[in-house]
N, CA, C and O of each residue as an XYZ file, in Angstrom:
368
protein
N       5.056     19.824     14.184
C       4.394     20.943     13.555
C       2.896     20.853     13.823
O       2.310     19.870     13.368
N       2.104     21.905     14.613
C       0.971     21.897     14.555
C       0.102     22.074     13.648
O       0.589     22.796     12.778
N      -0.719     21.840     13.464
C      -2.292     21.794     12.547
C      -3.152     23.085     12.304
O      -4.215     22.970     12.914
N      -3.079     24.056     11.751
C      -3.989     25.123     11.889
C      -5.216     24.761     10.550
O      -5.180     24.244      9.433
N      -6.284     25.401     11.474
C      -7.365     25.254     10.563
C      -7.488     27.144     10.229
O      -7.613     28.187     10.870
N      -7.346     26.652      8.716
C      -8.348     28.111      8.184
C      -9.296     28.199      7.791
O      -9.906     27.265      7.269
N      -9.800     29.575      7.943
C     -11.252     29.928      7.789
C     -11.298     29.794      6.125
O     -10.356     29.910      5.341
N     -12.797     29.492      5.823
C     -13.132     29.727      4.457
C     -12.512     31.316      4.301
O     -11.311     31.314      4.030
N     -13.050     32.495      4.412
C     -12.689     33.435      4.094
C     -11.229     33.582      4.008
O     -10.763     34.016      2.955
N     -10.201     33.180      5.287
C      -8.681     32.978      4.870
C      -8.088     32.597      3.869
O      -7.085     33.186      3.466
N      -8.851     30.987      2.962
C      -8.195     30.419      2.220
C      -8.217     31.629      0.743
O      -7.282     32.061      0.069
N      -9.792     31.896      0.658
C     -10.028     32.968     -0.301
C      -8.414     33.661     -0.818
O      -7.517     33.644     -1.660
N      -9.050     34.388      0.765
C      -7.385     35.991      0.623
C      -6.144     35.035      0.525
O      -5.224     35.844      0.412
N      -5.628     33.880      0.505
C      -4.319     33.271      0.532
C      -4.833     32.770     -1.092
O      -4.053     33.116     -1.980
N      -5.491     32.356     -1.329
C      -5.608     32.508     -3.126
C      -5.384     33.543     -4.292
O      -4.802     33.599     -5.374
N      -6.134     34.299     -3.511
C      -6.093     35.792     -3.950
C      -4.710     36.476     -4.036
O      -4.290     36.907     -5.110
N      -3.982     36.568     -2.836
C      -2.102     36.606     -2.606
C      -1.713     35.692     -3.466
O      -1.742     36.307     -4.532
N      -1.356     34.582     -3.700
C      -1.399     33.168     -4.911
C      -1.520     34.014     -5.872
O      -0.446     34.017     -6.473
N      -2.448     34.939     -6.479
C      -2.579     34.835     -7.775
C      -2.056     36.138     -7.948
O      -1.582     36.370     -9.060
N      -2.026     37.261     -6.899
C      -0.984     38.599     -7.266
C       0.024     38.373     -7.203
O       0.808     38.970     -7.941
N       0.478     37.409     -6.295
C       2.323     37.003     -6.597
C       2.447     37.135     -8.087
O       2.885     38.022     -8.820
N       1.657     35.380     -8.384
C       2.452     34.896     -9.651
C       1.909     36.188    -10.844
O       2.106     35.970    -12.039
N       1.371     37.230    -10.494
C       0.827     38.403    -11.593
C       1.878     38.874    -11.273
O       2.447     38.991    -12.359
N       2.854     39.398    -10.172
C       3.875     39.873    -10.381
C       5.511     39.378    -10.936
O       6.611     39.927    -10.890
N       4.981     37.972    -11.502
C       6.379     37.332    -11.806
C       6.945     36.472    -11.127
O       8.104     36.135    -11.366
N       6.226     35.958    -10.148
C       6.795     34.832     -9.048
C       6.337     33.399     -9.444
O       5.231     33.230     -9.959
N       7.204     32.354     -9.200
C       6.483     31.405     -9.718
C       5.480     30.992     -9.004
O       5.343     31.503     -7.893
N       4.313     29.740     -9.553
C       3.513     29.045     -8.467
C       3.686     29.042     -7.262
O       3.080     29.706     -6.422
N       5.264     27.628     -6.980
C       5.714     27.442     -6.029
C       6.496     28.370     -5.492
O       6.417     27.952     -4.337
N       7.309     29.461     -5.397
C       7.325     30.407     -4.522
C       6.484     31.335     -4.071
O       6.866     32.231     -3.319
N       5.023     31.197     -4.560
C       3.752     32.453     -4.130
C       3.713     31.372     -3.063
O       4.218     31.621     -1.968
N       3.136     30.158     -3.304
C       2.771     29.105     -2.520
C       3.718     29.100     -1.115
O       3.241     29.263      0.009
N       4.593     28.967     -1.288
C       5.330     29.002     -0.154
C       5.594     30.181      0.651
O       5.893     30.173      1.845
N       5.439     31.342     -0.211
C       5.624     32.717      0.935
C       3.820     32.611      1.773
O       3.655     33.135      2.875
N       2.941     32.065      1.232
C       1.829     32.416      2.170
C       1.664     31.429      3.035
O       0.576     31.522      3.603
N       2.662     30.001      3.558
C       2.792     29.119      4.403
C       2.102     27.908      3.786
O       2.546     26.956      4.428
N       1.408     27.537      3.046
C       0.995     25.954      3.223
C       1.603     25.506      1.722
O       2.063     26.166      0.790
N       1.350     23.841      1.965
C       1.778     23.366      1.444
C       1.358     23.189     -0.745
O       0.501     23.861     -1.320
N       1.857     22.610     -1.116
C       1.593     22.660     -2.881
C       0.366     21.760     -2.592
O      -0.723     22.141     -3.023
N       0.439     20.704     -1.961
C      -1.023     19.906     -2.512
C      -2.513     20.760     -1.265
O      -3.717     20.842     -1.505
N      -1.811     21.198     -0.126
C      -2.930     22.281      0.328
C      -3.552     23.425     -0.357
O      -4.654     23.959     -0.230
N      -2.431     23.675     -1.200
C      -3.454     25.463     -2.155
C      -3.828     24.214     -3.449
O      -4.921     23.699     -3.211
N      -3.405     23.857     -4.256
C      -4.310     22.840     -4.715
C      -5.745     22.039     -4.438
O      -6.562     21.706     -5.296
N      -5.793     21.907     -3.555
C      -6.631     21.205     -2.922
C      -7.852     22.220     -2.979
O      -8.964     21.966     -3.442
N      -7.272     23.867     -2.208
C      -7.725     24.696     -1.520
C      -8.597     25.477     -3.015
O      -9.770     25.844     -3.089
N      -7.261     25.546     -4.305
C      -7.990     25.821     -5.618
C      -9.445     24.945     -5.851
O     -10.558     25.464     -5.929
N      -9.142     23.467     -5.943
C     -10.487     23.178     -6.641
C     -11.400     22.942     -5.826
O     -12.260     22.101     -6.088
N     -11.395     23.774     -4.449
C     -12.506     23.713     -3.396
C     -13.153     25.334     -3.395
O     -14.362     25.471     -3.207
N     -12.483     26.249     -3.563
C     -12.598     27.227     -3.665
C     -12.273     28.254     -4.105
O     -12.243     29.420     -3.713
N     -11.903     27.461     -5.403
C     -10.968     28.385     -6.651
C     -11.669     29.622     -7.190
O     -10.828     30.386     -7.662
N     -12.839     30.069     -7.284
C     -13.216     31.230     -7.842
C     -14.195     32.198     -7.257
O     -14.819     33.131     -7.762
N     -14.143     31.643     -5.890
C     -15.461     31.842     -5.087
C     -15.019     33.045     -4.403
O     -13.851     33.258     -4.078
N     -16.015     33.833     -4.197
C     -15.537     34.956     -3.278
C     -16.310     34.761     -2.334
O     -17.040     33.773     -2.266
N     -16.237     36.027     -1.146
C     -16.446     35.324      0.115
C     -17.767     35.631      0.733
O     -17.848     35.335      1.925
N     -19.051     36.279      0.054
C     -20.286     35.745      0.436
C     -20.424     34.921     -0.465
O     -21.578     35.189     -0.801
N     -20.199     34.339     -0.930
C     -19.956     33.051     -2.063
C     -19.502     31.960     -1.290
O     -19.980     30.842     -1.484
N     -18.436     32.202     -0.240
C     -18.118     31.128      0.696
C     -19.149     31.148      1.671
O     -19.388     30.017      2.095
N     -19.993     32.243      2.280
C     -20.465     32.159      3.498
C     -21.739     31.452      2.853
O     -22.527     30.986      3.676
N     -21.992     31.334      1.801
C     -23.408     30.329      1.211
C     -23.221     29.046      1.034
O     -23.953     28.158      1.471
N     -22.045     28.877      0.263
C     -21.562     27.051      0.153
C     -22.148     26.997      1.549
O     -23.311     26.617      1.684
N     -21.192     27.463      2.922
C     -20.973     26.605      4.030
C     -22.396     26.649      4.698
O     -22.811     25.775      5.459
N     -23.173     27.901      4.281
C     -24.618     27.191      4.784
C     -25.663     26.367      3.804
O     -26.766     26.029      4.234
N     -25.420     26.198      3.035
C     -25.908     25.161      1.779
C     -25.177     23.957      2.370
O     -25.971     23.016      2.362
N     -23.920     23.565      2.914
C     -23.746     22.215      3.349
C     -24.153     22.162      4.707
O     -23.788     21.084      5.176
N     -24.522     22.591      5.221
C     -24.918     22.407      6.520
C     -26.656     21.997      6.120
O     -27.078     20.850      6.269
N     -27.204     22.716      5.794
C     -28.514     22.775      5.448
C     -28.541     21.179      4.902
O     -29.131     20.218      5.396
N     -27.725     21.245      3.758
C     -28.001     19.460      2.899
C     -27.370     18.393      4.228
O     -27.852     17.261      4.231
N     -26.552     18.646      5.094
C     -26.192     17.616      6.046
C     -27.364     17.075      6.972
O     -27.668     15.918      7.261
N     -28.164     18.814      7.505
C     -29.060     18.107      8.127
C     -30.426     17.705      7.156
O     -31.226     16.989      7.758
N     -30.723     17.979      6.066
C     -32.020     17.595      5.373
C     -31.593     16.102      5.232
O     -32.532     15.356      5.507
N     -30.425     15.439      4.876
C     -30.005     13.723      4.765
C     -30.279     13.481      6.067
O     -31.034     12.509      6.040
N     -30.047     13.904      7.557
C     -30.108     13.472      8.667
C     -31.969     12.959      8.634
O     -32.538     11.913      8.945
N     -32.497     14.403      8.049
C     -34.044     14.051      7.825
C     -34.444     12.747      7.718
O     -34.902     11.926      8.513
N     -34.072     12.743      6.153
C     -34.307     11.940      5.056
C     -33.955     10.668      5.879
O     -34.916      9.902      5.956
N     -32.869     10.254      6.492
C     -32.202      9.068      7.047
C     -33.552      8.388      8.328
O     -34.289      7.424      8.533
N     -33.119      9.808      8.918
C     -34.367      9.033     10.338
C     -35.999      8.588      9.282
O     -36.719      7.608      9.469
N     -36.129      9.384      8.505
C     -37.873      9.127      7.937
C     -37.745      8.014      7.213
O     -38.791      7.366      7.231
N     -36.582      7.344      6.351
C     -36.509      6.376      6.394
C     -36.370      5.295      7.009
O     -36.899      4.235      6.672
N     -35.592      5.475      8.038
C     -35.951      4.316      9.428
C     -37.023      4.396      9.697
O     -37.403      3.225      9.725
N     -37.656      4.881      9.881
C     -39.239      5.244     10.570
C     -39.914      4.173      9.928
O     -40.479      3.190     10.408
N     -39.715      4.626      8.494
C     -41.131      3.672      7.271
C     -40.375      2.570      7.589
O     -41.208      1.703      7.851
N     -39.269      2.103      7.718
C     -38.956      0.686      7.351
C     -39.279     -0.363      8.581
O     -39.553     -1.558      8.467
N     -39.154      0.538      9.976
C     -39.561     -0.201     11.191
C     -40.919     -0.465     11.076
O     -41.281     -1.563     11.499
N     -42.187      0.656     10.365
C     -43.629      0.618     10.381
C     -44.196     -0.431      9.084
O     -45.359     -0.799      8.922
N     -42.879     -0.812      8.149
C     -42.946     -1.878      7.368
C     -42.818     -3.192      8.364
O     -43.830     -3.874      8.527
N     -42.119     -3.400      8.745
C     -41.689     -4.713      9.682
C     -42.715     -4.468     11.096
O     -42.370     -5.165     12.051
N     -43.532     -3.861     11.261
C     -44.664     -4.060     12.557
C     -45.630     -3.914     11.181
O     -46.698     -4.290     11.665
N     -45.876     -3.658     10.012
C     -47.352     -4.269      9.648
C     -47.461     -5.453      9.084
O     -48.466     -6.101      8.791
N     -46.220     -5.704      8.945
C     -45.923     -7.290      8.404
C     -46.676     -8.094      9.613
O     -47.494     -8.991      9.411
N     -46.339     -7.709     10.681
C     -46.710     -9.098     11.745
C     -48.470     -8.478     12.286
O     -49.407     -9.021     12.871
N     -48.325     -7.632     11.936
C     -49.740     -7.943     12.353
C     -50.812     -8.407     11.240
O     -51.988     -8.103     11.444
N     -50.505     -9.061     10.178
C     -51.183     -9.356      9.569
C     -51.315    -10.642      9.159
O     -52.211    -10.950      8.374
């Protein structure tokens, strides 16, 4: 069985289907299963993106990108000071 990746916006609308099923009387696990993935995937998929709509998703994913590279920052400027710690050590 292959691997598909979904889009933030996909998981949304497959939540969204999730929750008009079971409004129409279906249980959890049969909404879950008519939209293809698995019980611990829409789980998962709930407390990642349980209430969010989807310029709501398109901000998370540039808010983590943004914080991935500001730590990349933060990481190199800390190497920086700590190498310019260990060369003023010896010259003194």
């Amino acid at each position: 069985m292959s691997k598909k990746r979904h889009t933030a916006e996909e998981i949304v609308a497959k939540l969204r289907q999730v929750d008009v099923l079971t409004a129409q009387g279906r249980t959890v696990a049969e909404a879950i299963r008519q939209i293809g993935v698995t019980e611990v995937t829409y789980y998962r998929w709930r407390s990642e993106y349980g209430g969010l709509k989807s310029d709501q998703i398109k901000r998370l994913k540039e808010l983590e990108a943004e914080n991935a590279r500001l730590r990349r920052a933060v990481s190199d400027l800390t190497l920086d000071k700590m190498i310019l710690k260990e060369a003023a050590k010896g010259n003194f």
